[in-house]
VOGU-3710 file (C-alpha; in Angstrom, 3 decimals, decimal comma):
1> xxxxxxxxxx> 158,407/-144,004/99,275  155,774/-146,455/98,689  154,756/-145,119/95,357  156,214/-146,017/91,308  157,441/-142,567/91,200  159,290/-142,595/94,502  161,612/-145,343/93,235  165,378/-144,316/93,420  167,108/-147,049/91,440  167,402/-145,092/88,477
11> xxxxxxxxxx> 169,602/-142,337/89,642  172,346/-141,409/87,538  174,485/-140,301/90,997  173,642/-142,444/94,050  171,585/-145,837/94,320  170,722/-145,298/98,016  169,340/-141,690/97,806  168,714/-139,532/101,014  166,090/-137,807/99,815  162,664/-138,473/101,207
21> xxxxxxxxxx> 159,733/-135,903/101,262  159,138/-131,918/101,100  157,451/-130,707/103,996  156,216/-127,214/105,583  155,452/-126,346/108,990  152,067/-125,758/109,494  152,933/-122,285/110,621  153,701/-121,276/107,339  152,073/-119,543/104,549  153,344/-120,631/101,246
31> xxxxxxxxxx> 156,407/-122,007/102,532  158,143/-120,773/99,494  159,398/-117,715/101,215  163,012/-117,549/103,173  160,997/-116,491/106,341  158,821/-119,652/105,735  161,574/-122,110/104,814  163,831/-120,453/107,934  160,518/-121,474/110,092  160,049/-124,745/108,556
41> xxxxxxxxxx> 164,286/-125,893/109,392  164,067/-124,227/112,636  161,341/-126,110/113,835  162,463/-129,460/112,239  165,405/-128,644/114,141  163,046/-128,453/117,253  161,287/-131,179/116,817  164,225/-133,561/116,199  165,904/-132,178/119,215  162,426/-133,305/121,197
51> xxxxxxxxxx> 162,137/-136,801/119,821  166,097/-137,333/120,538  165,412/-136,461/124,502  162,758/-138,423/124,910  164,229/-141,213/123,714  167,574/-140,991/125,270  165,254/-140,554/128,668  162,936/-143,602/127,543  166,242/-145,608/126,350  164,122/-145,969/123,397
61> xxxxxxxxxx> 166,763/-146,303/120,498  164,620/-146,151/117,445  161,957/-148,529/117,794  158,773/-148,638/119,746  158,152/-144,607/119,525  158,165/-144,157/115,492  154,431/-144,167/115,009  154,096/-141,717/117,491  156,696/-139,499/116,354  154,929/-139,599/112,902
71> xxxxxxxxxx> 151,678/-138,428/114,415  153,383/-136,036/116,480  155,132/-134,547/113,411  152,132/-134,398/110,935  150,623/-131,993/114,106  153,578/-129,807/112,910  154,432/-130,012/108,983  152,072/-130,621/105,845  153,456/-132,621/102,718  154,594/-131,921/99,913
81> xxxxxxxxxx> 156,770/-128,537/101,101  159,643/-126,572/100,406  162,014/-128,124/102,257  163,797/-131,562/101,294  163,949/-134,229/104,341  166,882/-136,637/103,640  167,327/-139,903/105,713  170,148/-140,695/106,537  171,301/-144,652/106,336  170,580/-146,113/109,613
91> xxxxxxxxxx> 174,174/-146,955/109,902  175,104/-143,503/109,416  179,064/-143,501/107,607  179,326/-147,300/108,239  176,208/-147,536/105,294  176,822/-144,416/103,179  179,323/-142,095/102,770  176,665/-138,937/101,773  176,601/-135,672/102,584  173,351/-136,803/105,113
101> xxxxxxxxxx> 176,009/-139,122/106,766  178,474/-136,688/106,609  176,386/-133,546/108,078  175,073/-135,615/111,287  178,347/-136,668/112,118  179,760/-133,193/112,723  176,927/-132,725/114,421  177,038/-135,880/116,616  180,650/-134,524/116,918  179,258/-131,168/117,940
111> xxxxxxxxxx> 177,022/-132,567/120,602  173,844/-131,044/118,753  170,798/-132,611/117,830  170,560/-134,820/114,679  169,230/-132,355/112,842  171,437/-130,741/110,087  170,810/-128,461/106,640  172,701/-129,236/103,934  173,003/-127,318/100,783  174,933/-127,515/97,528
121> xxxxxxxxxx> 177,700/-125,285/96,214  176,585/-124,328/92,599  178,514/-122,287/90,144  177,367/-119,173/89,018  178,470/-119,249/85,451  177,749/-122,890/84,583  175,118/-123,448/86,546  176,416/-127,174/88,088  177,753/-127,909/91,009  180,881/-125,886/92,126
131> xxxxxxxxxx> 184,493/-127,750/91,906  186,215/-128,537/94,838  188,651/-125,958/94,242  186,067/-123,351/93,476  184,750/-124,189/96,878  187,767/-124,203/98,855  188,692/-120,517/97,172  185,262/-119,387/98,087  185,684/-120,241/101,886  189,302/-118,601/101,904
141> xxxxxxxxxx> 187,830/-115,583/100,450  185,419/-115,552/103,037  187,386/-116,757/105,750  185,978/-120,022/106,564  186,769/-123,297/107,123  186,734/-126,160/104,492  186,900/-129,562/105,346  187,092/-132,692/102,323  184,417/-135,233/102,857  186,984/-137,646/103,539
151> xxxxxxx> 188,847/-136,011/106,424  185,479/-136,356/108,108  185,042/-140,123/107,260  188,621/-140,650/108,498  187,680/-139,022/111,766  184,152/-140,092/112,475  183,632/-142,941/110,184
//
């Protein structure tokens, strides 16, 4: 961000921070509801899904059609919002081994558009983030799958 505030060397956890902007979709009210933040990822979703056709039909890679796709997505979403926009490094898990890397991988895998939600695991009692092994007894409990960051860097990185 081209702002003092939006600098990101001073994080505790990560010098190369995914984290970008909060947007809503221009559809929404407050964007603070479910319903709104449901419309807001649905139609990022959308709208990533759009830019990634046209430029596989252009063969436009990532260059000549980003100041269009800027317009194009201020038409649809207001800053700031309730949803987080992360960027992921342009070298995706060559560059950074994040959970942005890590999400559009499985869904390069997947064949879907490079659009993902991530969320974090927190623990109820403490508050923090939830162990590993917290995790993996919550998706046995609940019967699904759980998969280590680094089984997925071993496989797509």
């Amino acid at each position: 961000l081209s702002h003092p505030a939006g600098a990101d060397h001073e994080l505790g956890y990560d010098e190369r921070s995914s984290f970008s902007i909060t947007v809503n979709h221009r559809g929404t009210f407050t964007g603070i509801t479910d319903e709104d933040r449901a419309l807001t990822i649905s139609e990022l979703g959308a709208a990533a899904g759009r830019i990634a056709t046209e430029r596989r039909i252009a063969g436009d890679g990532a260059g000549s059609a980003i100041a269009t796709d800027a317009e194009r997505f201020a038409e649809s979403f207001r800053a700031p919002g309730h949803v987080h926009l992360l960027r992921a490094a342009p070298g995706g898990l060559a560059d950074r081994e994040g959970h942005t890397e890590l999400g559009l991988a499985l869904a390069d895998a997947a064949g879907v558009e490079p659009a993902v939600v991530v969320c974090e695991m927190l623990d109820d009692g403490t508050g923090g983030a939830l162990s590993p092994t917290a995790a993996r007894a919550y998706a046995d409990r609940n019967d699904l799958p759980y998969v280590e960051g680094s089984e997925l860097i071993a496989r797509f990185g």
